[in-house]
C-alpha positions, 0 to 999 in steps of 0.5 A, spaced: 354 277 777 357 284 775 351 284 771 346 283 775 349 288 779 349 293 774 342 292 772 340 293 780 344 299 779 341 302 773 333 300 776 335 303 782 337 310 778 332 310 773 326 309 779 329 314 783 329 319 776 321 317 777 320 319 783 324 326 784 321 329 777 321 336 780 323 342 775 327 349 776 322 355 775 327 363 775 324 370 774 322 377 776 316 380 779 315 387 777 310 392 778 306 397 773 311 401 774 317 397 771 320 397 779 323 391 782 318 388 788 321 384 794 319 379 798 314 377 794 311 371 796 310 365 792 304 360 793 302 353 788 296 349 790 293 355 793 296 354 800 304 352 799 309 357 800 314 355 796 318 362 796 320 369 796 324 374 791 329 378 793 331 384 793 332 384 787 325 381 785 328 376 783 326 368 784 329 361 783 323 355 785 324 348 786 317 346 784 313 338 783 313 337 775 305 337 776 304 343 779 300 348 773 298 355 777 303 359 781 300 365 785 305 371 787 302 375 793 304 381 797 301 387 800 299 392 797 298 389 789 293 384 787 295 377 787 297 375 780 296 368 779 299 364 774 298 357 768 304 354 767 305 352 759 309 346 758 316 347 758 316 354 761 321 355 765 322 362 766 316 366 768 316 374 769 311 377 772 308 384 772 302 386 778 297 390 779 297 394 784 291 394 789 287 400 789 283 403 793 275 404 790 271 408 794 264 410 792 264 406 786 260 400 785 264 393 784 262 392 777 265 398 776 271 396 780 272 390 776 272 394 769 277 399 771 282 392 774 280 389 767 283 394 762 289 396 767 289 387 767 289 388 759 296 392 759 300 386 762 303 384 756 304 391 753 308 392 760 311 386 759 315 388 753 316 394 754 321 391 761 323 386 756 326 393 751 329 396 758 333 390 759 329 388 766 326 383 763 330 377 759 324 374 754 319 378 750 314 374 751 311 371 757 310 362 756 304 362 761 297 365 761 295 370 767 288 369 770 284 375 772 281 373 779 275 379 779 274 380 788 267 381 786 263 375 784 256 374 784 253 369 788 247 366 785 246 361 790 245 368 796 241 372 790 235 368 791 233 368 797 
């Protein structure tokens, strides 16, 4: 008797491991200037908030073990958007601001985003050496989402 229950003890723990698989994910969010952001909102699946950072710019999420892309969003600086690499648990983010491009032609604006888009990683060292940072290098990849996107399906008609 003490064995059986003993064994529905252990399938009952193990099941409900199965089920609850989440992971923790901590860091900051820094801008291009190397000062903290607050109230950065935090998004997965493009439409979940998941949470915020503190006044600090610092953050501690709860998020499903399936979960690959986080977007940080805020006013006044372009969304930074994420891709999760196994086993990265601390992610540190610098963003972009947003700027204004008055008389210039979209493409253009895309090329200068590109080569500001392209510093990330020098920053990001550089607030790794000014101890704003805790790792040197960061565990996922960040994407560019250029505004301007060319619709080819409206260009033929």
């Amino acid at each position: 008797m003490l064995k059986r229950i003993l064994i529905c003890f252990m399938l009952a723990v193990s099941a409900s491991c199965l089920y609850s698989q989440n992971k923790t994910i901590h860091g900051r969010v820094i801008n291009a200037d190397l000062e903290t952001l607050p109230y950065v909102s935090i998004i997965i699946n493009d439409t979940v908030k998941v949470g915020k950072t503190d006044l600090n710019g610092f953050f501690q999420i709860d998020i499903p073990i399936s979960v690959r892309k986080i977007s940080f969003e805020s006013v006044g600086l372009d969304q930074a958007t994420v891709r999760l690499i196994d086993k990265c648990d601390v992610v540190e983010v610098v963003m972009m601001l947003s700027g204004t491009y008055d008389f210039i032609h979209l493409k253009r604006v895309d090329k200068l985003r590109m080569k500001t888009f392209k510093k990330l990683p020098k920053l990001h060292k550089e607030a790794f050496e000014k101890g704003i940072f805790k790792t040197d290098k960061s565990c996922y990849r960040q994407e560019f989402i250029p505004p301007y996107v060319k619709d080819k399906s409206n260009a033929n008609r």
